[in-house]
Every structure is written in C-alpha cells, then in structure tokens.
matplotlib code that plots the C-alpha trace (Angstrom):
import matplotlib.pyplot as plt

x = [0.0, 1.3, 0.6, -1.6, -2.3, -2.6, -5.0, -4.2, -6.4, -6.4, -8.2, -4.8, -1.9, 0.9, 4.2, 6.3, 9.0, 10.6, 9.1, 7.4, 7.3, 10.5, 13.5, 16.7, 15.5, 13.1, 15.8, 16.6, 12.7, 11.3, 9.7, 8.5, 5.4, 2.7, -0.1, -3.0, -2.1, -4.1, -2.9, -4.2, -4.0, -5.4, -5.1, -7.7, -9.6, -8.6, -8.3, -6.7, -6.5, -3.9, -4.2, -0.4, -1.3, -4.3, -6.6, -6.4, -9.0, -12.0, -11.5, -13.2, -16.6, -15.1, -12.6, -15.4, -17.8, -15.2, -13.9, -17.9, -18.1, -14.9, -16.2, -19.7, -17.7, -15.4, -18.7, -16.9, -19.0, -18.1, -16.0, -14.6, -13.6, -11.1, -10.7, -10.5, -11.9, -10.5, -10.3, -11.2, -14.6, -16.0, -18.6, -18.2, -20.2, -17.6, -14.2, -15.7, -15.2, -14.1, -13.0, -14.0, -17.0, -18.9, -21.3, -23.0, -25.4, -28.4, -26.8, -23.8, -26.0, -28.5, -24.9, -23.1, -26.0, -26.6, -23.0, -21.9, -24.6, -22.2, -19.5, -20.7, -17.5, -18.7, -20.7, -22.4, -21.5, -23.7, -25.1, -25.2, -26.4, -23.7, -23.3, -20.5, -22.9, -24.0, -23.7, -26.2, -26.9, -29.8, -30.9, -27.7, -29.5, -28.9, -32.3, -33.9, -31.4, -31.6, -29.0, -27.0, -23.9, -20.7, -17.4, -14.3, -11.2, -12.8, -11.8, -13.8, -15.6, -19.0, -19.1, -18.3, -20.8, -23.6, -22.7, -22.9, -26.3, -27.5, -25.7, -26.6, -23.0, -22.2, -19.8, -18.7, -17.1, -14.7, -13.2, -11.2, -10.7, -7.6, -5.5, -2.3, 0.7, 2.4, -0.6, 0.9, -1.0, -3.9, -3.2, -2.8, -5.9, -7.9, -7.1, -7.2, -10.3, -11.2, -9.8, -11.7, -14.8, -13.2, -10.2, -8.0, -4.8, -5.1, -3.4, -2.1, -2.4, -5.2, -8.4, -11.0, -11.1, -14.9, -15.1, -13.6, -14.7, -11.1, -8.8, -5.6, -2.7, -1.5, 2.5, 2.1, 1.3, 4.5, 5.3, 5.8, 9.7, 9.0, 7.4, 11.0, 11.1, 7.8, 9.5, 12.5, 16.2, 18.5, 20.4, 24.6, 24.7, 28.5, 27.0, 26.6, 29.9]
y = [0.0, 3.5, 6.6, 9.2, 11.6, 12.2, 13.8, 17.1, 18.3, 19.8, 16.5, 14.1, 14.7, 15.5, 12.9, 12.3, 9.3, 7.0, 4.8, 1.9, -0.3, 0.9, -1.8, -2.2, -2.7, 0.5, 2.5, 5.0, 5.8, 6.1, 9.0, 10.3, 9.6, 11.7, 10.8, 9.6, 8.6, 7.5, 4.6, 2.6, -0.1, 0.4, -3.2, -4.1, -1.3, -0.4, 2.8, 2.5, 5.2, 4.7, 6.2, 6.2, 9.0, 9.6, 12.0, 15.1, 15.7, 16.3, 15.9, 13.1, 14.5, 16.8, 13.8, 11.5, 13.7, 15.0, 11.5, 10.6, 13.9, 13.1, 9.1, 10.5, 13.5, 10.1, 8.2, 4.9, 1.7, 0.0, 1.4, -1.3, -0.4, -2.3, -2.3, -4.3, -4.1, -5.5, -8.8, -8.7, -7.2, -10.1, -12.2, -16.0, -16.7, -14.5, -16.5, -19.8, -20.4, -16.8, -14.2, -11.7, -9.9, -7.3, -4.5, -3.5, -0.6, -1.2, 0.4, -2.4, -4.9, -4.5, -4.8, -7.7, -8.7, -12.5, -12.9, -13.0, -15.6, -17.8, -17.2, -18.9, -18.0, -14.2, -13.7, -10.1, -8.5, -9.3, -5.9, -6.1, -4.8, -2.7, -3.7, -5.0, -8.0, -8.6, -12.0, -12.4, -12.5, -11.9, -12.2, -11.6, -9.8, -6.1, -4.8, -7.1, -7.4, -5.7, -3.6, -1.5, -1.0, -1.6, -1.3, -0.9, -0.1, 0.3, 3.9, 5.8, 2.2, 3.2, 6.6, 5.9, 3.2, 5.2, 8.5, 6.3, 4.8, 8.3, 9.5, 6.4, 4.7, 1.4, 0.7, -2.8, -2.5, -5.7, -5.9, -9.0, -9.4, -8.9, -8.0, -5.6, -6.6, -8.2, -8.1, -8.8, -12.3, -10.3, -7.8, -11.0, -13.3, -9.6, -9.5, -12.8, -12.7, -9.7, -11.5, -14.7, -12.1, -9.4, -11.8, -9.2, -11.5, -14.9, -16.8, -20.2, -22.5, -20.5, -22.6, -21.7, -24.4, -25.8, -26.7, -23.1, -21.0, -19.0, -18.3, -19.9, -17.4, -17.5, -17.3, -15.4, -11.7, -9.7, -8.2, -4.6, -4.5, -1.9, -4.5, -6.0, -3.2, -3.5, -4.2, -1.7, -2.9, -5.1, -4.7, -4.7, -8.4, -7.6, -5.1, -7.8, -9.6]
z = [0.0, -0.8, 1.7, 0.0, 2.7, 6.7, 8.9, 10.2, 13.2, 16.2, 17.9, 17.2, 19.7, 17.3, 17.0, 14.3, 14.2, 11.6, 9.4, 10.7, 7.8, 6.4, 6.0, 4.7, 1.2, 1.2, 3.5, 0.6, -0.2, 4.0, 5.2, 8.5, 10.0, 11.6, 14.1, 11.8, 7.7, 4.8, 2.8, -0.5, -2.5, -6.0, -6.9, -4.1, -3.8, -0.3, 1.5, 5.4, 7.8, 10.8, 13.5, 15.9, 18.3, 21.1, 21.1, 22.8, 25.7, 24.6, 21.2, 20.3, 19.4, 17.0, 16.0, 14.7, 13.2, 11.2, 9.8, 9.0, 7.1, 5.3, 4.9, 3.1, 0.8, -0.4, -0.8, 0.4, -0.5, 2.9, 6.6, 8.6, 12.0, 13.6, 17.3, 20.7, 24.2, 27.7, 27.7, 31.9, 31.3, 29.4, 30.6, 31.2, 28.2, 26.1, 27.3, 25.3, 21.9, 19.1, 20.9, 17.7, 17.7, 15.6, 15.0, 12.0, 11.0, 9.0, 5.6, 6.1, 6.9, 4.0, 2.0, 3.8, 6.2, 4.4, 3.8, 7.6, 7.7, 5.9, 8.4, 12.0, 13.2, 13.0, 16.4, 17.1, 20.2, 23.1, 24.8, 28.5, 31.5, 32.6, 36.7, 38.4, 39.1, 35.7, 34.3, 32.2, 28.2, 26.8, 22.7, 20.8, 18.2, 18.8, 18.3, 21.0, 23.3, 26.7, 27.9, 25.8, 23.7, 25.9, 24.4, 27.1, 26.2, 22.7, 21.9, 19.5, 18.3, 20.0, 18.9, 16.0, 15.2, 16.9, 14.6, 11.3, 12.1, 12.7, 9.0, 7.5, 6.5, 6.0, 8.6, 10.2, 13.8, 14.0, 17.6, 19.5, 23.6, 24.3, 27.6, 28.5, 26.9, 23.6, 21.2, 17.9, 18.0, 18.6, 15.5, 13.4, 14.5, 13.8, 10.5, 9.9, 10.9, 8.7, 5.6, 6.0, 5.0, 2.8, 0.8, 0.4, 0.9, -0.6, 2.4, 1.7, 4.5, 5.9, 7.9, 10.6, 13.5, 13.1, 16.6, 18.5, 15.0, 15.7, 12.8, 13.0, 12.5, 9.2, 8.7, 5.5, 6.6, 6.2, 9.7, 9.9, 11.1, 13.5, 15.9, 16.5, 18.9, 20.8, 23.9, 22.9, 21.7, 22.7, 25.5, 25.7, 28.0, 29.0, 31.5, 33.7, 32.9]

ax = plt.figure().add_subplot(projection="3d")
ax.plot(x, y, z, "-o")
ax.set_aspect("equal")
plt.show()
C-alpha cells in the first residue's frame, strides 16, 4: 500500500518518528510519520487510515464527526472499524469459543448482512447490562437485546458506530478481547479474521477451527519491522559480565 495523505487536526496529539514499515530494502525511499495517515491499494480497492497518536482531551466529538463527514464527501462503499476491548470485562459466556466480535449498521447490513450468515464464526456482540454484578446475556441480536452497547477499552468504536447509524453509513465494527501486553498475536488473529470475510490477501495454509470457529494465525502476513522493537532494543549483556 502506498501513503496518499494524513489527517491534520487539532483533535490528534501531534508525533512524528521514523518509518514503521521501512527496511533495509526501502531505506533509501522512507519518510517520516505523523499521528494519523491515509494509505491505499489500488489493486484491491482499499483505503486504510492509521491512527499512531491519542486523542487530545476532549476531542473526540469533534474527531469522529469530522472523519464521517470526510467518509460521506469520499462516498466509500463499505467502513470497517477495527478495534479491541478489555479482555477482563467479558462475561463468562464470552471466554468460550471466538474471541471476535462485531457490530453493524443497517446500511452495512443491508450490503453484507446475508454474507456474515455464511460465516458462524462471526458472532455479534452481546449488549449487557452494565453492573459490576451482571452476568447475564440476553438475545444476541442487537435490536432485542436488553441492555445497551458496551465497548471498554474500545476507543472511539462506540461513537463511531452510533454516529454512522445516525448518518446512515455502512460501517462494520470488528473488535477482538484482548489484555495488557504483547498483542501482535492479537493484531494478526484480527485480520485474519477480517480477511476470511473481505479476501484481500489470498493466504495459503489459511483454515478456521470448526469446533472453536477462531482463525488460526497464518504465517504469510509480512510483519511490519518496526514491531522487533515493541518491547525496545537489545540490550549490551557484557553489562553484567
């Protein structure tokens, strides 16, 4: 994918740092990098915003209304939202089996609606009942089931979702459980996930488990080589010789 643009607002703390996909191959051609940046892929249609930086306080709002304005001027076909949310807050129906969920709005679902059907591995988020003494699950369909939307840890996934119902874009909200710590596994079973729907990649080797209905991790994606430094570098071991 090639970088076409970036996001320049007020609501995105500002950084700037190397090159996170850059390598030795691609060392003469890498450029700096800013908090949120636009990339695509002509050859699959695909158009993928990155956002590296938080949002400054109170921002949000303003953050999200601005990206569904600039989603409807660009009159994309389909949004996918990826995300996650604390793994500590499921439920103990939620620990069993996929640990992916989704949301869909009614545009998305009039698009893609019969097509998840296909996939039984897809499950819908369960809303809840939000009390520290909750436990229980009701109808997993969202328009029936009591409680309400609840997204920890989920950033702007909720707004988000809620905004494009109200504007009417198609947008799908995929999201995994996962906890503090190394979450490259969780980045790959994500998209995984995603690809077993969209195909973007054809990955050889690639199957769902039919009795857990959780992608196995593919060995094909190429990792970005920034991630060799997730938990910083290397240390010099002769300073404790």
């Amino acid at each position: 994918m090639n970088k076409v643009g970036y996001f320049y607002d007020d609501s995105i703390l500002p950084v700037v740092g190397n090159d996170p996909f850059c390598n030795r191959e691609s060392s003469g051609q890498c450029k700096l990098v800013t908090g949120c940046e636009v990339y695509q892929s002509n050859e699959h249609k695909l158009v993928v915003v990155q956002q590296r930086s938080p949002f400054a306080k109170g921002k949000r709002d303003q953050f999200v209304t601005k990206l569904v304005a600039w989603i409807k001027q660009h009159q994309f076909s389909q949004v996918v939202h990826l995300t996650s949310s604390y793994a500590h807050e499921r439920l103990d129906y939620q620990m069993i089996g996929a640990q992916q969920r989704y949301l869909i709005t009614p545009k998305m679902e009039t698009k893609v609606g019969e097509l998840l059907k296909e996939h039984p591995e897809w499950k819908r988020l369960e809303n809840r009942n939000i009390s520290p003494a909750s436990t229980q699950l009701g109808n997993t369909s969202q328009s029936s089931t009591p409680g309400c939307l609840y997204i920890p840890g989920g950033g702007i996934a909720k707004m988000l979702y809620e905004n494009c119902v109200t504007e009417d874009v198609p947008l799908l909200v995929v999201l995994t459980f996962c906890s503090e710590g190394d979450n490259i596994p969780d980045a790959i079973r994500l998209t995984s996930y995603l690809n077993e729907w969209l195909n973007v990649i054809d990955l050889k080797g690639t199957s769902t488990a039919p009795d857990s209905g959780q992608v196995q991790t593919p060995t094909d994606w190429k990792i970005p080589t920034s991630w060799r430094l997730t938990f910083g570098s290397s240390f010099d071991q002769t300073i404790y010789h």
